[in-house]
Residue frames relative to the residue before (quaternion, step in Angstrom):
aa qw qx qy qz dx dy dz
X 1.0000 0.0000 0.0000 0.0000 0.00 0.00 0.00
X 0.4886 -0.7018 0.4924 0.1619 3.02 -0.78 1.07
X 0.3375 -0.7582 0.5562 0.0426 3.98 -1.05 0.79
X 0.3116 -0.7167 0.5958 0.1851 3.53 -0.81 0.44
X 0.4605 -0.6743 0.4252 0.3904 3.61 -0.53 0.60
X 0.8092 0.3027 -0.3177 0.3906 3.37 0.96 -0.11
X 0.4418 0.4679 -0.4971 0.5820 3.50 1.55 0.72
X 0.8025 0.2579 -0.3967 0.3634 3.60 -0.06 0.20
X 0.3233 0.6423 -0.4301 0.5459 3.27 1.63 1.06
X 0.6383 0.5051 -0.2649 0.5170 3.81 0.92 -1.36
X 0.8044 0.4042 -0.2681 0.3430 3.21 0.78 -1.48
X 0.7351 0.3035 -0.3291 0.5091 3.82 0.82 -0.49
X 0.5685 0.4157 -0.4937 0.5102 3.88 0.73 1.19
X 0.5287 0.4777 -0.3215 0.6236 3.73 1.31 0.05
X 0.6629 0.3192 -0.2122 0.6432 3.99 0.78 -0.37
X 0.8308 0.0921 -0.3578 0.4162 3.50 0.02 0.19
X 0.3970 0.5055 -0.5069 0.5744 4.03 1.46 1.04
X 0.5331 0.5657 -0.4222 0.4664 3.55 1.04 -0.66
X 0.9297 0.2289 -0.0497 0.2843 3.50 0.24 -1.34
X 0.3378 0.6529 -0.5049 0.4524 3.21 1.62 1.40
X 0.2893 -0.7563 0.5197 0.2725 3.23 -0.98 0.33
X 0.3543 0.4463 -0.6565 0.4943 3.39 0.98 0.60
X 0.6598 0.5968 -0.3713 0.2657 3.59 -0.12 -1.10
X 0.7820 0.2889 -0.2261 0.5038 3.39 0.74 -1.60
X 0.5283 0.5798 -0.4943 0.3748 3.72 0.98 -0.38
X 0.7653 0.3281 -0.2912 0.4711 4.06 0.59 -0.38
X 0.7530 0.5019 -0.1739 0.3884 3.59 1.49 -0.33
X 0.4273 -0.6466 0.3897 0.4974 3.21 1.81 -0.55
X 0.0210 0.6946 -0.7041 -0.1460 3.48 -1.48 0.13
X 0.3167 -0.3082 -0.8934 0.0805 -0.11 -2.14 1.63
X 0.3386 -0.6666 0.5169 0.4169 4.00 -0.54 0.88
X 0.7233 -0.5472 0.4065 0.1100 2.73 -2.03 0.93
X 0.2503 0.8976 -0.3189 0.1729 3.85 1.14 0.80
X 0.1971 0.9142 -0.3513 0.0455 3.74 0.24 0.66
X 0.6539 -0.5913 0.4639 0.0873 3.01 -1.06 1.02
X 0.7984 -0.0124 0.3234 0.5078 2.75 1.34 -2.02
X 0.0221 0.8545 -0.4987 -0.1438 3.33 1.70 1.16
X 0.5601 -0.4882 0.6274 0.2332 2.95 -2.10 1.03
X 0.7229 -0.4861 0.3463 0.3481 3.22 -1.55 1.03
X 0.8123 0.1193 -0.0236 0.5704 3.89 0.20 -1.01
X 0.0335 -0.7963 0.5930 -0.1142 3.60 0.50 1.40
X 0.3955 -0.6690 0.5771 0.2508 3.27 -1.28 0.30
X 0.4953 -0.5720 0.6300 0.1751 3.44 -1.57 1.35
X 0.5478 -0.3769 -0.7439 -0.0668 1.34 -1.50 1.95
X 0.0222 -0.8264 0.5608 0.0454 3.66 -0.72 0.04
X 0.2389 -0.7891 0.5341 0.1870 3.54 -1.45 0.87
X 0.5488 -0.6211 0.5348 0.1645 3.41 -1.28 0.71
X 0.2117 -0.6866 0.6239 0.3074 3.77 -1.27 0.09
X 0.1570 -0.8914 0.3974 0.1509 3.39 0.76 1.05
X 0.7673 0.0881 0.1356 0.6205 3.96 0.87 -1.00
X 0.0127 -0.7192 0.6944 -0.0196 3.77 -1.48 0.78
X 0.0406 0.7946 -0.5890 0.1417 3.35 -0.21 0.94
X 0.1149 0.8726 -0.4675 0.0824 4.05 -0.86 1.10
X 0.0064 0.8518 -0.5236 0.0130 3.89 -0.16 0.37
X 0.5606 -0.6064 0.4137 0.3833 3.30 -0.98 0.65
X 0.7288 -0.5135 0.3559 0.2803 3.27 -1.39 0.95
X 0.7957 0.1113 0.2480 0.5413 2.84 -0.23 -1.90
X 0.6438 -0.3384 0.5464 0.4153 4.04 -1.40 0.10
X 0.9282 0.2698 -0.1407 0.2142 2.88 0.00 -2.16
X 0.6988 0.3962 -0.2042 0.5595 3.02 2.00 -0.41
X 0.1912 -0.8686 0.4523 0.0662 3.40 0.25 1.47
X 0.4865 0.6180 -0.2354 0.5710 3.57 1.53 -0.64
X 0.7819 0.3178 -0.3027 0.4428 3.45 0.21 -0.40
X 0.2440 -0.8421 0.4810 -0.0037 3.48 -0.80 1.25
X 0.0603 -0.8272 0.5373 0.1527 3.66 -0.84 0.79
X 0.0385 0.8811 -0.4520 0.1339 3.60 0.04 1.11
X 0.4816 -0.7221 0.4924 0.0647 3.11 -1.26 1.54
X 0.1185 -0.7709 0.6225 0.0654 3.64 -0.33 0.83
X 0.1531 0.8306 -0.5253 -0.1033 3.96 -0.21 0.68
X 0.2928 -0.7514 0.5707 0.1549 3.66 -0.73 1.09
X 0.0015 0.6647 -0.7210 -0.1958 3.32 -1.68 0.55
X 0.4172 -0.5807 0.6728 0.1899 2.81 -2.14 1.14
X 0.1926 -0.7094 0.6720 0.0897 3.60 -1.58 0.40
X 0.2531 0.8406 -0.4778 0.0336 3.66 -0.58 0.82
X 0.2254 -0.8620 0.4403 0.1110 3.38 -0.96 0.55
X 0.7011 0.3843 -0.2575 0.5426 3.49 1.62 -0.82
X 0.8565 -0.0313 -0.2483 0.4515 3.15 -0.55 0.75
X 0.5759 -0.7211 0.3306 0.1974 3.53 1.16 0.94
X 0.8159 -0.1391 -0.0105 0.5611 3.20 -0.86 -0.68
X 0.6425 0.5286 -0.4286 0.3522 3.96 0.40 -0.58
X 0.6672 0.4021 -0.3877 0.4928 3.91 0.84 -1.01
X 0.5675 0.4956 -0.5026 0.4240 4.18 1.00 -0.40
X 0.6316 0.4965 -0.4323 0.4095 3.67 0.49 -0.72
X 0.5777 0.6377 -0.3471 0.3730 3.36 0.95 -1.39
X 0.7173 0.5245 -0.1245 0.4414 3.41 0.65 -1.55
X 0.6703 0.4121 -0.2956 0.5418 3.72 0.95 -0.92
X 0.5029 0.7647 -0.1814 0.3598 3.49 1.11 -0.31
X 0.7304 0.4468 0.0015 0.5165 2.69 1.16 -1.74
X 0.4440 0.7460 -0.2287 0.4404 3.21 1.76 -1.64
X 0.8652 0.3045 -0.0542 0.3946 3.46 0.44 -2.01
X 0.5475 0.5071 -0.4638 0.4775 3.65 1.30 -0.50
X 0.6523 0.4538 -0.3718 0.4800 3.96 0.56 -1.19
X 0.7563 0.3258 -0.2355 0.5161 4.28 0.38 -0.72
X 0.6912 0.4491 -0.4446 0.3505 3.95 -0.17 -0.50
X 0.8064 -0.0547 -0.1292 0.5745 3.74 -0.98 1.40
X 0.2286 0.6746 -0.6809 0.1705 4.20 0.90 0.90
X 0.3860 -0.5631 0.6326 0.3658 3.59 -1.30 0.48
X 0.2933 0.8941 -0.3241 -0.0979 4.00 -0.08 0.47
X 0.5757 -0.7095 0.3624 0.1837 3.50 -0.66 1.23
X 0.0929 -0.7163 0.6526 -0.2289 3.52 0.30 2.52
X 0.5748 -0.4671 0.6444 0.1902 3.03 -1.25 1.91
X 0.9124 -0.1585 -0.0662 0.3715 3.28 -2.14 1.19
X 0.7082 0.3809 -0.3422 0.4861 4.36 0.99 0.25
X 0.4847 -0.5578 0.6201 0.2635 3.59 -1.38 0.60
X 0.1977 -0.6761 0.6788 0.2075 3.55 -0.73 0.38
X 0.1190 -0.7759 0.6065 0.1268 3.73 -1.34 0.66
X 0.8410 -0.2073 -0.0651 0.4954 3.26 1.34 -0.54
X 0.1360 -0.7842 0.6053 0.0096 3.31 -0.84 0.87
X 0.1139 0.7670 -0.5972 0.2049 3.55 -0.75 1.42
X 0.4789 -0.6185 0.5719 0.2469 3.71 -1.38 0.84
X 0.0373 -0.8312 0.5547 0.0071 3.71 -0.19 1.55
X 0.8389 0.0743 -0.0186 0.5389 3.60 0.97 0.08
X 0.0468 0.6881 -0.7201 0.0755 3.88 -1.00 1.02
X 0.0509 -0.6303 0.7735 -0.0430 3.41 -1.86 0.61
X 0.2599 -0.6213 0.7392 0.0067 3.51 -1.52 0.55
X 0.1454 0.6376 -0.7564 0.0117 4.12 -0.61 0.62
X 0.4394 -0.4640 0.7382 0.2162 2.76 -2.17 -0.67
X 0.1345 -0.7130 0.6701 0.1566 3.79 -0.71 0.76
X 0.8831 -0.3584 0.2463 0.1763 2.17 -2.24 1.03
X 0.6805 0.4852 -0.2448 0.4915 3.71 0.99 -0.89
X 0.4982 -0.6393 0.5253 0.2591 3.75 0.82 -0.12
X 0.7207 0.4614 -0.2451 0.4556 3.47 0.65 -0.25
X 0.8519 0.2916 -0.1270 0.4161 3.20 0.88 -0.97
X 0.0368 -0.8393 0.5120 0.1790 3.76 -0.79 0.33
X 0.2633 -0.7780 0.5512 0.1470 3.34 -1.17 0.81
X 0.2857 -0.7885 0.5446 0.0090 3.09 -1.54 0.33
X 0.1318 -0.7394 0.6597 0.0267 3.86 -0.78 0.91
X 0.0371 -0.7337 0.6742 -0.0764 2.74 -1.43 0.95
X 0.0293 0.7585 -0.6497 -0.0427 4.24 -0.24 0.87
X 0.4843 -0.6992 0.4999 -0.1637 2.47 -1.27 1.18
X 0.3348 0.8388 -0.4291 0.0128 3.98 0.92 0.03
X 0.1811 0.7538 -0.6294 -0.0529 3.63 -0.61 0.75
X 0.3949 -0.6819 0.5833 0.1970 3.58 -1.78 0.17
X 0.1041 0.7778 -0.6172 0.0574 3.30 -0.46 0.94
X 0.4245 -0.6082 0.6672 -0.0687 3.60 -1.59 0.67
X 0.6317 -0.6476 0.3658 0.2185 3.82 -0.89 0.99
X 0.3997 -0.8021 0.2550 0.3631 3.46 0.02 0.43
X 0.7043 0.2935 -0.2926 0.5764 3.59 -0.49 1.09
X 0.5603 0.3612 -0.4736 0.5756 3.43 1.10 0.63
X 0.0491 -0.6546 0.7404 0.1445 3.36 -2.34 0.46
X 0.8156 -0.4977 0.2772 0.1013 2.70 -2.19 0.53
């Protein structure tokens, strides 16, 4: 089966958030990571909310720079377990050396986090972007 360069990005930053233990210690294990939350997920839990990617460079059309943005969802202790969780999110992902079926990763860094409150009072959310740059495998920059 063939991969997208920017589904086998999601997938080896979703496997190696999976297998921190900051990560699973605020998310549950297995940590709470979806693609596709199930209807009556447990709180808290993060979302792949958005993938967004564009070629680097002109000259390097092959090399991709793609945002990976995560939502958090929380209800017990609200905004403090979302921070807790975005936290955790970025210590286990920001500068990971990770291992992207058929691409080289060059860089992977936490460009952006927020904590709100929703509209219901009860719940807080969380963003988390993600930007790394990766490049076909066996090719450099």
């Amino acid at each position: 089966m063939t991969t997208s360069p920017e589904g086998a990005l999601v997938a080896a930053a979703c496997a190696a958030a999976a297998g921190d233990a900051g990560v699973r210690a605020v998310l549950g294990d297995p940590a709470r990571i979806y693609d596709d939350r199930p209807e009556h997920a447990a709180f808290p839990y993060a979302t792949i909310a958005r993938v967004v990617s564009r070629a680097s460079e002109r000259n390097a059309p092959r090399t991709l720079e793609t945002t990976i943005t995560l939502h958090v969802s929380s209800r017990w202790g609200a905004r403090t377990e979302a921070l807790d969780v975005v936290n955790a999110l970025r210590d286990a992902l920001h500068g990971a050396a990770l291992d992207v079926e058929g691409r080289r990763l060059v860089l992977l860094y936490a460009s952006y986090a927020d904590v709100v409150r929703a509209e219901d009072r009860v719940t807080a959310l969380g963003v988390l972007d993600l930007h790394a740059v990766t490049e076909p495998a066996g090719e450099t920059p």
